[in-house]
C-alpha positions in Angstrom: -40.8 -20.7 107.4 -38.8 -20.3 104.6 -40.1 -18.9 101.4 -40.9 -21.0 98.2 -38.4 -20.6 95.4 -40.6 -19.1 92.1 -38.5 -21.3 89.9 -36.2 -23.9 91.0 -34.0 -26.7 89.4 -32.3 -30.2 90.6 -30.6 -31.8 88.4 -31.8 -30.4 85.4 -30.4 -31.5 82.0 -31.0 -30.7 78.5 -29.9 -32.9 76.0 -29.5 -32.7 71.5 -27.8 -34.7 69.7 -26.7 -37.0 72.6 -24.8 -34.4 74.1 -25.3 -32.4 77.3 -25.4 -28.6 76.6 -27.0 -27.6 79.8 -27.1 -28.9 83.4 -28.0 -27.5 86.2 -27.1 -29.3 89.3 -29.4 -27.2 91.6 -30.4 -23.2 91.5 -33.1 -21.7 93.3 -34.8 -18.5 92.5 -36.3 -16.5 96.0 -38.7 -14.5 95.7 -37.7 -10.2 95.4 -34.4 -11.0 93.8 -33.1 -10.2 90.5 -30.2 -11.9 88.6 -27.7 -11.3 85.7 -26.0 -14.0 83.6 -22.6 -13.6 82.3 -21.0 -16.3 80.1 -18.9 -16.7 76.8 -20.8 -17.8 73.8 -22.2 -20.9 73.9 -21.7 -20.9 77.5 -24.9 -21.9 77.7 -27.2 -18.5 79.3 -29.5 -19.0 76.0 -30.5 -22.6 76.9 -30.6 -21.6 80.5 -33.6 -19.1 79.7 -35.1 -21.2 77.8 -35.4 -23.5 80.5 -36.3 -21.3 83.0 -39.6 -20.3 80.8 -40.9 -23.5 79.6 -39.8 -23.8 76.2 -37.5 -26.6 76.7 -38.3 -29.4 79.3 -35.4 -31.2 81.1 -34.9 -34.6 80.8 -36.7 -36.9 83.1 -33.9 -39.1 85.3 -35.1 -42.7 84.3 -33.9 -44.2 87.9 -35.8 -41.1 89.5 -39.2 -40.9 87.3 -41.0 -39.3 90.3 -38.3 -36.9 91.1 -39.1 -32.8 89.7 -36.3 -31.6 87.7 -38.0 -28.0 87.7 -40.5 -26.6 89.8 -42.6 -23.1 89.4 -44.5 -21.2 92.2 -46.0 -18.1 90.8 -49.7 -18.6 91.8 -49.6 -19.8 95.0 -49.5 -23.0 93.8 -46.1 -25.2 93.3 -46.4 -26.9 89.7 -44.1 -28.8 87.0 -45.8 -27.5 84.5 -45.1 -24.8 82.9 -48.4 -24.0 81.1 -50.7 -22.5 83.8 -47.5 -20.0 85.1 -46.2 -19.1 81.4 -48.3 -15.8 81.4 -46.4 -14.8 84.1 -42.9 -15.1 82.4 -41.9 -12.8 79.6 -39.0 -13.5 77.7 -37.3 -10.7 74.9 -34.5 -12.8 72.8 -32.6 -12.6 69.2 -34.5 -16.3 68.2 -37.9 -14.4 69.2 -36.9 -11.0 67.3 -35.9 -13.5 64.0 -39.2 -15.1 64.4 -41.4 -11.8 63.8 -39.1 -10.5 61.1 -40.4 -14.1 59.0 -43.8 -13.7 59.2 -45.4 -13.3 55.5 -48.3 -11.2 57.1 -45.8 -9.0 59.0 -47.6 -7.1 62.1 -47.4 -3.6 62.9 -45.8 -2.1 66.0 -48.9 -1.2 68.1 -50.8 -4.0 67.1 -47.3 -6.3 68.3 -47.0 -4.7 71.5 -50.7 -5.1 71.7 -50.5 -8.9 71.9 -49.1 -8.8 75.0 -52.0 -8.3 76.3 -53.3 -11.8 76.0 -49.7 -13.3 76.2 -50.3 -14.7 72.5 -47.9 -14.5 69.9 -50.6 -12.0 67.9 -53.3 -10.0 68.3 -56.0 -11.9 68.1 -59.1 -9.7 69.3 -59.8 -5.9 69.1 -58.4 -4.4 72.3 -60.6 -2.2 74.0 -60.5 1.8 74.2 -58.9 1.6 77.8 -56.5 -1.7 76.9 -55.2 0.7 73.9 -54.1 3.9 76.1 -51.9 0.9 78.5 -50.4 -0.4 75.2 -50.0 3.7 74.0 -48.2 4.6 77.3 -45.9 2.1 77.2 -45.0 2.6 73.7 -44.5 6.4 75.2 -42.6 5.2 78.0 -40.1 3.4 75.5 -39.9 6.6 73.0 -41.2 4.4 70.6 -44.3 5.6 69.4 -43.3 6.6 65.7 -42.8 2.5 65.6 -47.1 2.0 66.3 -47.9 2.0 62.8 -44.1 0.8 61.5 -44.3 -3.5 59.8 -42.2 -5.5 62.6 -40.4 -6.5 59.0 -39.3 -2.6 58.1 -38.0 -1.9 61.5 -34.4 -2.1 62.3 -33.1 -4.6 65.2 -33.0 -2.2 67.5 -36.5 -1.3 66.7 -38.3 -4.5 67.0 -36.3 -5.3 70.1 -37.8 -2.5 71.6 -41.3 -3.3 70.6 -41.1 -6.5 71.7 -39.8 -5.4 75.5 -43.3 -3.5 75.2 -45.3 -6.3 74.4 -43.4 -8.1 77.6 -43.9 -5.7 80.1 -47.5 -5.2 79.0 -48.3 -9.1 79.9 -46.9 -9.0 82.9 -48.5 -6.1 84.4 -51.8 -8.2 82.7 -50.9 -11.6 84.5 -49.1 -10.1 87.5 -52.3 -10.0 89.5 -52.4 -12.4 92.6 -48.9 -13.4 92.4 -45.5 -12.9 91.0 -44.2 -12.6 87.2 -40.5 -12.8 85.6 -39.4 -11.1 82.9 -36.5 -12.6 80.9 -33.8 -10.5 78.9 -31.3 -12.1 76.5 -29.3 -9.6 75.2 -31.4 -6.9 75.7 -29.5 -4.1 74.3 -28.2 -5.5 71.5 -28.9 -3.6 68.4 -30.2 -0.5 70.4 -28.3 3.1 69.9 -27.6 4.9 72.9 -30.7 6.5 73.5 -32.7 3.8 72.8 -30.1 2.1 75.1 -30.4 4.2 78.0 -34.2 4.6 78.0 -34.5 0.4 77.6 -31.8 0.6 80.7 -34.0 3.2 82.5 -37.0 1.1 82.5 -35.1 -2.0 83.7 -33.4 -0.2 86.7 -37.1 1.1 87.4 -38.1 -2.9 87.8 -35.3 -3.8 89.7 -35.6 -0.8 92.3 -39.6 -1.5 92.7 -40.5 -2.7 96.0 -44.2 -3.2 94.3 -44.9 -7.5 94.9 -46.2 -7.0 91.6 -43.2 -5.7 89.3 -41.4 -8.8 87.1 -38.6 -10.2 88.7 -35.9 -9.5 86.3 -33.2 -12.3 84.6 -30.9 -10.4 82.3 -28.1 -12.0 80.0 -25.7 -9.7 78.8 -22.1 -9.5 77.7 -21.8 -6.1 78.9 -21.7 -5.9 82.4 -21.6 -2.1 82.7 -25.0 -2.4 81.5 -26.2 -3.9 84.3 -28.7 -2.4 86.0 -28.0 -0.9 90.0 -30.9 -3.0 91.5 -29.6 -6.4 90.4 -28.0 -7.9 92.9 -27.3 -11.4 92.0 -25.2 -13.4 89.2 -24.9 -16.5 87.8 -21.9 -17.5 85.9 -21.8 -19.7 82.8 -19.2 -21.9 81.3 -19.7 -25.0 79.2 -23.7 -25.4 80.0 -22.8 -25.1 83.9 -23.1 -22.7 86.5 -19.8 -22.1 87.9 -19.8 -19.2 89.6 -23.2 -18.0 91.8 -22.1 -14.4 93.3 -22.2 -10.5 92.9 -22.4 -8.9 89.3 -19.7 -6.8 90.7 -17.0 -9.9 90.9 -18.7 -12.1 88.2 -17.8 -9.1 85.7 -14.1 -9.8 86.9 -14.4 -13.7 86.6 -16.0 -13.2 83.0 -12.9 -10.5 81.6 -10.8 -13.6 80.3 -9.5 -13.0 76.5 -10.3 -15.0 73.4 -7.5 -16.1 71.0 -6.6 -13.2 68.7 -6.0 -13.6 64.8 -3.2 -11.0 63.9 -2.4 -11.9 60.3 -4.0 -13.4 57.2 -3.5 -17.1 55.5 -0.4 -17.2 53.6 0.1 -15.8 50.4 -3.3 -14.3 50.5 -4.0 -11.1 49.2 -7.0 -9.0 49.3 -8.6 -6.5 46.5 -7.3 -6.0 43.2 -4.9 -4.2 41.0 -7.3 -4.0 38.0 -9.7 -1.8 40.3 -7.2 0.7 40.8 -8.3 4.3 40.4 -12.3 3.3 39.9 -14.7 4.2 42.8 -15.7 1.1 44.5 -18.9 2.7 45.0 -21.1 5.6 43.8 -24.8 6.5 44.9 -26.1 8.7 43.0 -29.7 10.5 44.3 -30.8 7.4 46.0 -34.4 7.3 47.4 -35.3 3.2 48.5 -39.1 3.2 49.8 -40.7 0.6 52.1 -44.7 -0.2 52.2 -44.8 2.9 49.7 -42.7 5.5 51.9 -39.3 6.8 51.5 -36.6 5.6 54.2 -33.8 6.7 52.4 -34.1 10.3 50.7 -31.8 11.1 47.6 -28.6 9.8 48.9 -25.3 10.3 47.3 -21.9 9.4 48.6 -18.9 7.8 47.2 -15.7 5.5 48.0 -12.6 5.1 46.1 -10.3 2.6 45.6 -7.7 5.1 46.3 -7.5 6.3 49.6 -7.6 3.1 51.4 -10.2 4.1 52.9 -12.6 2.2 55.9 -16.1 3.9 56.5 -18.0 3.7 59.7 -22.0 4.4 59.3 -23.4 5.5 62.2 -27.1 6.8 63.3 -30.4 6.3 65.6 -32.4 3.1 65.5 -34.5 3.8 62.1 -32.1 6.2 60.4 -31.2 4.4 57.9 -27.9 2.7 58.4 -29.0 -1.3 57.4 -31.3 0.5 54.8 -28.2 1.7 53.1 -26.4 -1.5 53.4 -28.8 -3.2 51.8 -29.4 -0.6 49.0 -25.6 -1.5 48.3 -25.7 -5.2 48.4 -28.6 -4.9 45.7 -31.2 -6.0 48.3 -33.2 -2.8 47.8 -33.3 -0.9 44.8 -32.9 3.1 44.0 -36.4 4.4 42.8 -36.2 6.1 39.7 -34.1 8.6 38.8 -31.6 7.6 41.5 -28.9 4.5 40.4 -26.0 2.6 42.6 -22.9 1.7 40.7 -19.9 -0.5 41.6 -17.0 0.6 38.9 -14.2 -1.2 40.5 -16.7 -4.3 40.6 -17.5 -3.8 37.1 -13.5 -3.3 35.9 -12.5 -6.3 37.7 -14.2 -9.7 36.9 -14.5 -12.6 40.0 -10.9 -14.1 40.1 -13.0 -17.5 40.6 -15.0 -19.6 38.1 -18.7 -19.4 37.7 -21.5 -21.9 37.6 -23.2 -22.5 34.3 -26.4 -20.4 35.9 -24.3 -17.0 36.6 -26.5 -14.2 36.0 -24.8 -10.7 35.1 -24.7 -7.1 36.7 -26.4 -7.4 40.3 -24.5 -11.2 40.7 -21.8 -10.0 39.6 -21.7 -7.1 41.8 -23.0 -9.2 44.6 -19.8 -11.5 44.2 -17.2 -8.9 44.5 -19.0 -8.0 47.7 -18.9 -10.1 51.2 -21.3 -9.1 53.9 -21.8 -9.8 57.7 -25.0 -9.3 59.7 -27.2 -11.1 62.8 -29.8 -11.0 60.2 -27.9 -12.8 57.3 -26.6 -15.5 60.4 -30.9 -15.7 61.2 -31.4 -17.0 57.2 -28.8 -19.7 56.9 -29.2 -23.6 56.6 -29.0 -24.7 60.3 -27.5 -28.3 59.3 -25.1 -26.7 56.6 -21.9 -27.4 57.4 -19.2 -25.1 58.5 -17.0 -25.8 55.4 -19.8 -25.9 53.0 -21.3 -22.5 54.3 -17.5 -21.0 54.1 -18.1 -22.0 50.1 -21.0 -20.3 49.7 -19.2 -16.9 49.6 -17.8 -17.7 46.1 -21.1 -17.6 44.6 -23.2 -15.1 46.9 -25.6 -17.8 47.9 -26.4 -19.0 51.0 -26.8 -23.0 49.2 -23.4 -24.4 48.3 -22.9 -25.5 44.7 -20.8 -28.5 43.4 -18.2 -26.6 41.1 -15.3 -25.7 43.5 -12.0 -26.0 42.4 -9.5 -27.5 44.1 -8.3 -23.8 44.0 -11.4 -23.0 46.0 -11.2 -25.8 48.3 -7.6 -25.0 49.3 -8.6 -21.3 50.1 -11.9 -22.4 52.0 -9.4 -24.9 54.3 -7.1 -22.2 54.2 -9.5 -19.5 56.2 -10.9 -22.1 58.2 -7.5 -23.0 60.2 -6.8 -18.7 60.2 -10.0 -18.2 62.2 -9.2 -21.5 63.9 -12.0 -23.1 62.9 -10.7 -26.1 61.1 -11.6 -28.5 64.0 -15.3 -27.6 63.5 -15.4 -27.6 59.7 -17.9 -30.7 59.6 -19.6 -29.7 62.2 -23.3 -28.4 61.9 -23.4 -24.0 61.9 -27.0 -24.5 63.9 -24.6 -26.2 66.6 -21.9 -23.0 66.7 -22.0 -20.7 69.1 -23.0 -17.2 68.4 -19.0 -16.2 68.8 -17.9 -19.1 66.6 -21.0 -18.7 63.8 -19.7 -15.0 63.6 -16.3 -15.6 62.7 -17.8 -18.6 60.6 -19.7 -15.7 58.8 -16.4 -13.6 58.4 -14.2 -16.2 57.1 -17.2 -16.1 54.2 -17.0 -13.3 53.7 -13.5 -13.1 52.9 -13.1 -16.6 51.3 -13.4 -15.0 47.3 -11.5 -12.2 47.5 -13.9 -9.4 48.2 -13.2 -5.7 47.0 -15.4 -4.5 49.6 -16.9 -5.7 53.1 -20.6 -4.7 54.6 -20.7 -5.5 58.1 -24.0 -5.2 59.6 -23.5 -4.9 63.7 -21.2 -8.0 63.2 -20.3 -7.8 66.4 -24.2 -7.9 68.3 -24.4 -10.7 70.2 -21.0 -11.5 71.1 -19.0 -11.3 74.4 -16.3 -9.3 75.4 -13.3 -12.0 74.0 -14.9 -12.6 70.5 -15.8 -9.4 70.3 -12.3 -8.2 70.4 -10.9 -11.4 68.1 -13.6 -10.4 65.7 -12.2 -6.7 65.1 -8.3 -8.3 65.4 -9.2 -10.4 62.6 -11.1 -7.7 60.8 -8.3 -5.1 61.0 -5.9 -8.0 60.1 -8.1 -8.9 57.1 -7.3 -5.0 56.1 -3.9 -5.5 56.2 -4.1 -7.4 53.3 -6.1 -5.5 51.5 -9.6 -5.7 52.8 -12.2 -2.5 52.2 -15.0 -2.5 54.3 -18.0 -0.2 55.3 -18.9 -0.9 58.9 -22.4 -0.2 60.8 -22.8 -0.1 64.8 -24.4 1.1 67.3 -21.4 1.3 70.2 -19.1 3.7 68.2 -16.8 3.8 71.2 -15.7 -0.3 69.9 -15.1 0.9 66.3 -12.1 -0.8 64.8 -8.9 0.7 64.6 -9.2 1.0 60.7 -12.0 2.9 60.7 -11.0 6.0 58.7 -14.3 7.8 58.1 -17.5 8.0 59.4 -21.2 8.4 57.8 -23.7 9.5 60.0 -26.8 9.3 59.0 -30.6 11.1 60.4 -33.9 10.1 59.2 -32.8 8.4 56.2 -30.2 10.9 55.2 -26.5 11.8 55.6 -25.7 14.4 57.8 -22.1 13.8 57.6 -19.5 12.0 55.4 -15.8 12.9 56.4 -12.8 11.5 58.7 -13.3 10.0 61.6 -11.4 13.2 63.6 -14.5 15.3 62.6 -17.4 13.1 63.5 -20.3 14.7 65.3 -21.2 11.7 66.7 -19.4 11.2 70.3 -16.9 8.4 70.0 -16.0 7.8 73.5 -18.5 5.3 75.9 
């Protein structure tokens, strides 16, 4: 007798907008096996998982009301509900990650992992004595136990994505009891530094090689397949919300290694940065100490960049050392306690080359303006139904709401970035509808759009696949080409851009190193 899929699909659809983004003809999930996804952005692998745990129903077929689009067996019992079986599935994604870091009463590491425990979204009663040492050894098991008393809202991506793979593999091994339990990774990884990457790895190769009936049965999308654990062996393949390839990871990591289009240039006649800044520093930290909740994450700080020696800084550390902290200190986010100060003279000598609204506000605007910046978090904040063209705008006047003053100065260099990146065809189009690949470079043309003396790019390439990946930093080093100055944070130093110059590594909220990139401690090779 043949065993009964735990999840399975027939014609499944999913539907917004009037538009198919995901169907699944038919895929059937055996018991004991584990599976990777590999797709392009927007391939669908998002939608997929979201499917797979309940968060999205498929469309019913209205000539086939009777007919099961998906089907769950976890219990014993085969269901088409999800409801009864979603303690059993555990799902760790960016959209969950984003949701934490909103909260107004922002939970605390122990206490998030702790939730798992119930399978609720918080921590809702007081765990007891023996509950707490389960929820403290997998914190241990993680090397994340600094994080227990850390606000989900102060910890870096990498952070919280740990924390929140603890709170998933806690409520499975609560709800695995009698039955089987899945445990759904969407990028995983992302965010992580290597040996938070390699201990996350560890524990998912420890899953995937249990014979235990009890350990999670593992679905992991990723757009790096060398991260893909030894015990996983089977993978789907996603293009255009379809499976088109079901097979090993092994030859679904050669059907995925197609390029994306590559931007080698900049629009014409544009130029980047600015005579009048010439000979000024674009920035200078002086003693900067920024605290969070009351503690010092940054400790008296000082570093500097000049205008002069063309110059491109890489910043580069552990999950919590600092390196978004800093960012943010620049962007005028966070402010120096007393007695330390941030200071943009090449801002400061050279005004914004494009008109202001009637409500400009001097010093940190201004600065703000001369500045562009990139992040997953920043992408997280924006306007789903903005536009692509109007978002593009937005850079001029370091908002994320467009304002009704463009020029048709303006509106010629917004068109003009847009067809660059290739993304004039999608300019009306809602950003909520890009994919992650296409909202990136959506982010990067705003960036540049006003001229920017300086870029701060946040692990602006987490999240993307191998192709945009590698159009993202052709554009980039393009974009320097023509004058672009940028300060760039990651966590895979091994995919730096060519540009990179320098290096800033930073431990425990200090910098350990500040010099070329020839002399970085930090290993740059995978």
């Amino acid at each position: 007798m043949n065993p009964t899929p735990l999840v399975a699909f027939d014609d499944a659809r999913i539907i917004r907008g009037g538009a198919t983004i995901l169907h699944i003809d038919s895929f059937a999930w055996m018991p004991g096996q584990h599976w990777t996804i590999l797709g392009r952005n927007g391939a669908g692998k998002s939608t997929f998982l979201e499917l797979l745990r309940g968060d999205i129903a498929p469309v019913q077929d209205p000539d086939d009301p009777m007919r099961a689009a998906r089907t769950y067996c976890l219990d014993g019992v085969v269901r088409t509900a999800p409801g009864p079986v979603k303690p059993r599935i555990g799902l760790v994604s960016p959209d969950m990650q984003e949701r934490y870091r909103r909260l107004e009463n922002p939970i605390r590491g122990r206490e998030l992992a702790a939730s798992g425990l119930d399978g609720g979204p918080f921590l809702y009663r007081r765990p007891s004595t023996e509950e707490w040492a389960r929820v403290d050894a997998v914190l241990e098991e993680l090397g994340i136990t600094s994080l227990a008393s850390v606000s989900a809202v102060n910890m870096s991506q990498g952070q919280l994505r740990a924390v929140l793979l603890a709170r998933a593999v806690l409520a499975l091994r609560q709800a695995a009891a009698g039955g089987h339990s899945l445990l759904l990774l969407d990028e995983v990884t992302q965010g992580l530094d290597r040996t938070a990457r390699r201990r996350v790895l560890d524990l998912i190769e420890r899953i995937a090689a249990s014979q235990d009936e009890g350990s999670p049965r593992l679905m992991m999308a990723t757009h790096r397949p060398d991260e893909i654990p030894a015990g996983v062996g089977h993978a789907l393949v996603f293009e255009h919300g379809r499976i088109t390839a079901r097979t090993t990871p092994q030859e679904a990591a050669a059907l995925y290694a197609a390029q994306a289009p590559r931007v080698d240039s900049c629009p014409q006649g544009v130029k980047l940065g600015d005579s009048q800044a010439t000979g000024k520093d674009l920035v200078q930290v002086e003693n900067a100490t920024v605290l969070l909740e009351g503690a010092p994450v940054l400790h008296g700080v000082s570093w500097r960049m000049t205008t002069d020696t063309k110059e491109n800084w890489a910043v580069l550390g552990r999950n919590g050392a600092g390196k978004s902290t800093f960012l943010r200190l620049l962007l005028g986010e966070l402010p120096a306690a007393p007695g330390g100060s941030v200071r943009m003279p090449a801002a400061e000598a050279s005004p914004p080359p494009w008109p202001l609204p009637e409500q400009e506000r001097p010093g940190l605007w201004r600065r703000k303006r001369r500045l562009g910046f990139v992040s997953t978090e920043l992408q997280s904040r924006i306007e789903q139904e903005l536009t692509v063209f109007d978002l593009v705008s937005t850079g001029f006047f370091a908002s994320l709401a467009p304002f009704d003053v463009l020029s048709r100065d303006m509106l010629d260099r917004v068109s003009a970035w847009l067809e660059h990146f290739g993304l004039d065809e999608i300019s009306d189009k809602e950003f909520g509808a890009l994919s992650t690949g296409l909202a990136r470079r959506v982010l990067l043309a705003r960036a540049l759009v006003h001229d920017p003396l300086l870029l701060l790019l946040d692990e602006p390439c987490g999240g993307l696949d191998s192709g945009s990946r590698e159009a993202f930093l052709a554009a980039l080093d393009a974009a320097v080409r023509c004058g672009a100055r940028y300060i760039y944070v990651t966590h895979y130093p091994e995919e730096l851009p060519e540009t990179a110059t320098h290096v800033l590594v930073m431990e425990h909220g200090r910098i350990v190193y500040a010099g070329p990139r020839e002399g970085s401690p930090v290993r740059m090779e995978p």
